[in-house]
C-alpha beads as a LAMMPS data file, in Angstrom:
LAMMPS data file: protein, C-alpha beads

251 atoms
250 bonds

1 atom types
1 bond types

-500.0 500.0 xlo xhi
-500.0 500.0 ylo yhi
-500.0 500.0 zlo zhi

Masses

1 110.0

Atoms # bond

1 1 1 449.916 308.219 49.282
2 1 1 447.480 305.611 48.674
3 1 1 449.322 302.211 48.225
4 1 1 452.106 303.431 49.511
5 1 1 453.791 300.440 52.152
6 1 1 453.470 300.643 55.962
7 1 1 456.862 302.666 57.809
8 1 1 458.663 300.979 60.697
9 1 1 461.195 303.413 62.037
10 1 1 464.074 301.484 63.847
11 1 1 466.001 303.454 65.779
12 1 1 469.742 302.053 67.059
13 1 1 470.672 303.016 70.394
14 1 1 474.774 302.447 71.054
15 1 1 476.168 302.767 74.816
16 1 1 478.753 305.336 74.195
17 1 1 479.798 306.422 77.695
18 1 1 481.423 304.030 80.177
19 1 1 480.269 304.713 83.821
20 1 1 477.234 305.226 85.697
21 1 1 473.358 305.451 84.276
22 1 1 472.782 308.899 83.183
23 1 1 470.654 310.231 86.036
24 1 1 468.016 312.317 83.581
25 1 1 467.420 309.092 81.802
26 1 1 466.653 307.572 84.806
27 1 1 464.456 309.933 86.063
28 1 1 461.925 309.402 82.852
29 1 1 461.943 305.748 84.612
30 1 1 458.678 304.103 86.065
31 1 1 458.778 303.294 89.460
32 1 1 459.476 299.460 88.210
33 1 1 461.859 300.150 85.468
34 1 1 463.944 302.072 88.189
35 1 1 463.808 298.442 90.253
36 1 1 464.975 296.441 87.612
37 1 1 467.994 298.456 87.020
38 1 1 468.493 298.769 90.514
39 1 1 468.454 295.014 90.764
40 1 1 471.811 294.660 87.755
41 1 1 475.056 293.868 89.648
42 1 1 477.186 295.181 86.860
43 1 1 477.245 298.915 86.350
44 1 1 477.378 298.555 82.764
45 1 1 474.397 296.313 82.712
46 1 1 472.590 298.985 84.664
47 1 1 474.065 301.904 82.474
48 1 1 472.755 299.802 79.258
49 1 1 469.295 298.934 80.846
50 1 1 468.546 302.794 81.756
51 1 1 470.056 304.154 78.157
52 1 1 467.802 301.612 76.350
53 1 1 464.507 302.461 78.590
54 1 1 465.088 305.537 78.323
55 1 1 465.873 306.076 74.562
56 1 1 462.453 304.386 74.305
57 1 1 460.454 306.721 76.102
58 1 1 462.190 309.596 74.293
59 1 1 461.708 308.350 70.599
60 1 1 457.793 307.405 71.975
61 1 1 457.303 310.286 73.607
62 1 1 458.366 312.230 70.416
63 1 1 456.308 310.616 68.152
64 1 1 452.897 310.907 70.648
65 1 1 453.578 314.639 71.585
66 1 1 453.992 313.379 75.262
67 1 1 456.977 313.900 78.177
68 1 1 458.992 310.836 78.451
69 1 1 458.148 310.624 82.183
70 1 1 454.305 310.377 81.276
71 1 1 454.336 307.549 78.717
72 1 1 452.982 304.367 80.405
73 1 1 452.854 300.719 80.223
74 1 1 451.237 297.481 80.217
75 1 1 452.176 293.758 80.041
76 1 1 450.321 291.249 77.604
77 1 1 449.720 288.367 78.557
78 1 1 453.468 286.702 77.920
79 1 1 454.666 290.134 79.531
80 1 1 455.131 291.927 76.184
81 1 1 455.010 295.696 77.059
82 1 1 452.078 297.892 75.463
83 1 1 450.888 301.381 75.566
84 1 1 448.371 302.237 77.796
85 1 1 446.780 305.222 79.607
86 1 1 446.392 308.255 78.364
87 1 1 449.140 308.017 75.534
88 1 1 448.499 305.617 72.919
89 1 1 448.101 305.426 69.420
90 1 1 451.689 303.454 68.606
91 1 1 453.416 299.850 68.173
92 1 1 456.367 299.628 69.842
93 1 1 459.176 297.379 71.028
94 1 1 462.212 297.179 72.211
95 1 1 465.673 294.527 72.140
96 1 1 468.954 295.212 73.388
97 1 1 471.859 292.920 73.324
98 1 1 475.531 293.663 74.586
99 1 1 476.516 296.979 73.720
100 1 1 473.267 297.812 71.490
101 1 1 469.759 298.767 71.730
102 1 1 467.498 298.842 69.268
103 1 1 463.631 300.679 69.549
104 1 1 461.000 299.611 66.447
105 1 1 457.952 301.919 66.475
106 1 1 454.877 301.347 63.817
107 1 1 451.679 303.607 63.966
108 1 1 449.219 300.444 64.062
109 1 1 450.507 296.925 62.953
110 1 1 452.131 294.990 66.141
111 1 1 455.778 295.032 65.662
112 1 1 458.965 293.140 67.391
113 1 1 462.209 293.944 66.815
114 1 1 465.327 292.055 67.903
115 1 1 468.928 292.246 67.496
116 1 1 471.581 289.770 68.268
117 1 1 475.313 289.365 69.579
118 1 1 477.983 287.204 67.223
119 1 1 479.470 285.440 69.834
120 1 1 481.946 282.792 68.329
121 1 1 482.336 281.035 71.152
122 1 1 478.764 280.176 71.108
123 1 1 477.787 276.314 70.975
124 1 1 476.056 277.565 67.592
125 1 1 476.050 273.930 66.432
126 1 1 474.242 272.015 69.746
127 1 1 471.877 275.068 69.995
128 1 1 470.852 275.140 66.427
129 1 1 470.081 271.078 66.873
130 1 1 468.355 271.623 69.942
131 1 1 465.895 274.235 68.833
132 1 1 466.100 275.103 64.914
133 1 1 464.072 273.141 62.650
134 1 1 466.473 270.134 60.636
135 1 1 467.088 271.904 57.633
136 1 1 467.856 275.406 59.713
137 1 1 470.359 273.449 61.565
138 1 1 471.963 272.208 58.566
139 1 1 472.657 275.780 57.387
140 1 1 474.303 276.898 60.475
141 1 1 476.472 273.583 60.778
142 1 1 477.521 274.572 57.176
143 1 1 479.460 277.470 57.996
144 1 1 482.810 277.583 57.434
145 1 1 484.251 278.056 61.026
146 1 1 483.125 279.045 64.083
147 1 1 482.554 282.831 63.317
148 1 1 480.369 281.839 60.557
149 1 1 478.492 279.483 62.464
150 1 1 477.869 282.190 65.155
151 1 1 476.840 284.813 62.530
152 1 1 473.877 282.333 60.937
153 1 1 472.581 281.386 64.352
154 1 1 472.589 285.183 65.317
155 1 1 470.593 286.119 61.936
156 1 1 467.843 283.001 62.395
157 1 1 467.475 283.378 65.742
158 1 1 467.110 287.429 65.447
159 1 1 464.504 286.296 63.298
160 1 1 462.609 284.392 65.300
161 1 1 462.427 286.492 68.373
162 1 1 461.480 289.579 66.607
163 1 1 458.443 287.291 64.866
164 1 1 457.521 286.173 68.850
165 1 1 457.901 289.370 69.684
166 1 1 455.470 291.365 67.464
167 1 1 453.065 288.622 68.113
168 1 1 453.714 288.476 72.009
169 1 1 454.168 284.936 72.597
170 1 1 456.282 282.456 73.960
171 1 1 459.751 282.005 72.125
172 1 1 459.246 278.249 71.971
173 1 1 456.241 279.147 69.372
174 1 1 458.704 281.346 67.550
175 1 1 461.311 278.514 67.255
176 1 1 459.856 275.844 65.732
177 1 1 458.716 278.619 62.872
178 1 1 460.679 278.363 59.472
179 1 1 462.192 281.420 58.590
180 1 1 465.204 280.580 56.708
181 1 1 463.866 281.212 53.029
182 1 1 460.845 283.245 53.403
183 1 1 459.396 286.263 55.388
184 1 1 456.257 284.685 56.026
185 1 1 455.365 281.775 58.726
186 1 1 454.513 278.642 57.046
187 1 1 454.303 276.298 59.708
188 1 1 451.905 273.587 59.441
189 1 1 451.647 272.611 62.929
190 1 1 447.680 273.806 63.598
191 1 1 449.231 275.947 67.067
192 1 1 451.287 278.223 65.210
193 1 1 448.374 279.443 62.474
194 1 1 449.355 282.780 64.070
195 1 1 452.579 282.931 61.848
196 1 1 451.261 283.255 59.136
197 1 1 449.829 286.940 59.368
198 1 1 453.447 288.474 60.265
199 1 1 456.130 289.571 57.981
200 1 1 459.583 289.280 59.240
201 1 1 462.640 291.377 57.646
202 1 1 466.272 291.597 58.287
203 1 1 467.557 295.253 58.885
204 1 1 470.873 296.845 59.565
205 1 1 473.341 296.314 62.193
206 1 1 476.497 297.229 63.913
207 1 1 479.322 295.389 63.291
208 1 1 479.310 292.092 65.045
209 1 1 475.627 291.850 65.714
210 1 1 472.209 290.808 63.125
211 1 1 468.950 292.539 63.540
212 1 1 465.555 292.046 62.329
213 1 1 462.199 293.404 62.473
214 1 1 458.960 291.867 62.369
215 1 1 455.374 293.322 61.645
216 1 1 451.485 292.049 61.415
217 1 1 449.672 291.598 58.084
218 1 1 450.911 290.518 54.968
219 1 1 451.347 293.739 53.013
220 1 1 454.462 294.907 52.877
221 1 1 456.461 297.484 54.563
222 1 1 459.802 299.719 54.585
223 1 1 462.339 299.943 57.452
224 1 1 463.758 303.105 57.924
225 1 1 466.848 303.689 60.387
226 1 1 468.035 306.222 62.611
227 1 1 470.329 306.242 65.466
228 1 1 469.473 307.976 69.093
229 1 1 472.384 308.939 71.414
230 1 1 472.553 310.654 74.649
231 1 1 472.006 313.419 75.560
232 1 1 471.758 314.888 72.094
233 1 1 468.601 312.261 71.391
234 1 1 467.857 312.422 67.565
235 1 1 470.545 312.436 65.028
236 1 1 467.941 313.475 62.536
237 1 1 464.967 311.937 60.620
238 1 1 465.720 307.634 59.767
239 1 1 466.763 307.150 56.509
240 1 1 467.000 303.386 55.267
241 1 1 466.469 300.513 53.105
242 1 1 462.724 299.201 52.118
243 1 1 462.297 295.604 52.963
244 1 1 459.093 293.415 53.487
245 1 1 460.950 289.630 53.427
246 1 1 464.702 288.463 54.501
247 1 1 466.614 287.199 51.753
248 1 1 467.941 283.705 52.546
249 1 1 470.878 283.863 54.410
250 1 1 474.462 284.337 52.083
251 1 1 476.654 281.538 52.469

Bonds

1 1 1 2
2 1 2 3
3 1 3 4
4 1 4 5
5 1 5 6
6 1 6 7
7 1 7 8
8 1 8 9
9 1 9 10
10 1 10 11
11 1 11 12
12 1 12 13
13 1 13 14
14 1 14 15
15 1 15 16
16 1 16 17
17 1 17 18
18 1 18 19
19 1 19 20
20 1 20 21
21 1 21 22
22 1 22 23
23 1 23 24
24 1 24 25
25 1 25 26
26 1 26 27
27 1 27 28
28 1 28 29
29 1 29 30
30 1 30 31
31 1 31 32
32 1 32 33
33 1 33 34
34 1 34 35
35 1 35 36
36 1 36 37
37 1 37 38
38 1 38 39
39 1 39 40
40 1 40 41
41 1 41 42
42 1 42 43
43 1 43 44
44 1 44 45
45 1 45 46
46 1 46 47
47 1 47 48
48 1 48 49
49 1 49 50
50 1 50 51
51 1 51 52
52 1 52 53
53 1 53 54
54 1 54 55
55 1 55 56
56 1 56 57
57 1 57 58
58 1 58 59
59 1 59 60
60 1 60 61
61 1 61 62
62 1 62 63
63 1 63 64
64 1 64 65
65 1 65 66
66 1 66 67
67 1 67 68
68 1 68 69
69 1 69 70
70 1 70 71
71 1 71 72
72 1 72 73
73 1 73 74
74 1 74 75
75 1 75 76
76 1 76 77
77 1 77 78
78 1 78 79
79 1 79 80
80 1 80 81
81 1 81 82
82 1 82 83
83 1 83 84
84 1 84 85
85 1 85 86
86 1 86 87
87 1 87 88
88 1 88 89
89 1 89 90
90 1 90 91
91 1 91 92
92 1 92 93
93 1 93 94
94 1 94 95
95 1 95 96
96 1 96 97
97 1 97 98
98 1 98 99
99 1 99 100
100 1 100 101
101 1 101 102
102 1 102 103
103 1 103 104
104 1 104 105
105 1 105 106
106 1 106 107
107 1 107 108
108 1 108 109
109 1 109 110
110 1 110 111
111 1 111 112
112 1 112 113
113 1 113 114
114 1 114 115
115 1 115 116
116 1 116 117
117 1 117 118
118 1 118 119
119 1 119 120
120 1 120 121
121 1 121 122
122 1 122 123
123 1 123 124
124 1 124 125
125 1 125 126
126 1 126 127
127 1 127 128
128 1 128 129
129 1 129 130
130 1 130 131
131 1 131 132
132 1 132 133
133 1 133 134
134 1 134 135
135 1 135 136
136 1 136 137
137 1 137 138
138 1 138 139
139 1 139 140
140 1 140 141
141 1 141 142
142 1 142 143
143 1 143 144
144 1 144 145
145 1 145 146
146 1 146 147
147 1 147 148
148 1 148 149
149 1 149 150
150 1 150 151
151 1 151 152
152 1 152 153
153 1 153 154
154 1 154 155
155 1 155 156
156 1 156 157
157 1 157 158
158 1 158 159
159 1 159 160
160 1 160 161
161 1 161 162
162 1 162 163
163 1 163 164
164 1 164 165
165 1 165 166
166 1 166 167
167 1 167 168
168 1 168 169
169 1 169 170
170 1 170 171
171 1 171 172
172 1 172 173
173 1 173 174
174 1 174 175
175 1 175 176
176 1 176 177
177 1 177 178
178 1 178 179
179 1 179 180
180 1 180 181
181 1 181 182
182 1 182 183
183 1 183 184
184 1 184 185
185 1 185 186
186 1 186 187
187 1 187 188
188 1 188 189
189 1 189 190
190 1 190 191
191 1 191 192
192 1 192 193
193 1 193 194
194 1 194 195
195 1 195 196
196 1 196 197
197 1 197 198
198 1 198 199
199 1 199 200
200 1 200 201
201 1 201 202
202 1 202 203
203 1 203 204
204 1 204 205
205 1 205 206
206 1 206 207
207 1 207 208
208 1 208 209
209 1 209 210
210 1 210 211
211 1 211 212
212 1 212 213
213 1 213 214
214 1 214 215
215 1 215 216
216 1 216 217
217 1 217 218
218 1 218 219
219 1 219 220
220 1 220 221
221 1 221 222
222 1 222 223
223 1 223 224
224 1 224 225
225 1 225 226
226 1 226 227
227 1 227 228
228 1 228 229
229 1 229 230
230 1 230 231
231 1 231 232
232 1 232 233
233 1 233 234
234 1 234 235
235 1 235 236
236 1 236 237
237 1 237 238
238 1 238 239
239 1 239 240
240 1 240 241
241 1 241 242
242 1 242 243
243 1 243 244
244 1 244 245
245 1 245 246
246 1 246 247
247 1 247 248
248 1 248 249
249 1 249 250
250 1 250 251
């Protein structure tokens, strides 16, 4: 419908099953992506790497008409993965933290999607310092205790690596970006112009992680949300909230 917003689908991929990589995911695997899991000492590492990889060239693979074995990649030039030979036609990306994966696919604006860890224990006062802007750090130093203090970091910096990500630059860029009251990028520093053609949203989690999703242009978009396990792969269409901006953060 004309005027109708932009879809990202976001698709949450849980490790369910303790033990080794399911071998018919990793047989979808490129030649490198079966190296890098190779190279993970811990067998859950290697379990999560393979589900995550493999979940993406499923949900893909789906949406091109393609086998997941066939879908192939590229690397920008900050090593941001991209579509390329014969199937095409799709934004993608992929984050997974701890026990979670998470897959964004959009049909044509670049997209990044990340999703974060609480992790209380974090130092989420001397990282916010070192690499939030003033008034960012301020928030997270505001928290009431530590598990407060963890969740804000995990939410800005979510944030900002999905923002990076969709653009496919360096993180640094992406940090020194203010993104604690608006969607948009509205640096003034003349090297991160870029930001300001990307809209950045906030989108559902597990329990004890933040998410968000970021996309190219300035018109905006829904999210919708589904959730891939193995080896039954879709769970049915996504279903979710509409968002084109975060909210600022509750306190």
């Amino acid at each position: 419908m004309t005027g109708a917003p932009d879809t990202v689908q976001l698709w949450l991929v849980p490790d369910q099953q303790p033990g080794p990589a399911p071998a018919d995911l990793l047989a979808v695997l490129d030649p490198e992506e079966r190296s890098r899991a190779a190279a993970y000492l811990s067998a859950d590492d290697r379990r999560r790497f393979v589900l995550a990889h493999g979940a993406l060239r499923h949900i893909v693979a789906g949406w091109l008409g393609a086998a997941p074995q066939e879908i192939r990649w590229r690397r920008g030039p900050h090593g941001k993965p991209e579509l390329a030979g014969r199937y095409t036609g799709a934004e993608v990306n992929l984050s997974h933290s701890g026990a979670v994966a998470m897959v964004a696919l959009s049909a044509s604006r670049r997209v990044g999607v990340d999703v974060q860890r609480v992790l209380p224990r974090l130092d989420a006062t001397g990282m916010p310092e070192r690499w939030f802007l003033p008034e960012e750090a301020r928030f997270v130093r505001a928290g009431a205790d530590p598990g407060s203090r963890a969740e804000r970091f995990a939410r800005l910096w979510a944030r900002k690596e999905a923002l990076v990500k969709a653009h496919g630059g360096r993180l640094t860029q992406g940090l020194r970006i203010p993104l604690l009251d608006s969607g948009t990028g509205t640096s003034r520093h003349p090297a991160d112009a870029w930001s300001h053609g990307y809209l950045v949203a906030d989108v559902p989690a597990p329990d004890g992680y933040r998410a968000a999703v970021a996309l190219s242009g300035t018109e905006a978009f829904r999210v919708t949300v589904g959730r891939w396990t193995w080896p039954a792969p879709l769970s049915g269409p996504p279903t979710g909230p509409a968002s084109g901006a975060p909210e600022r953060p509750g306190t």
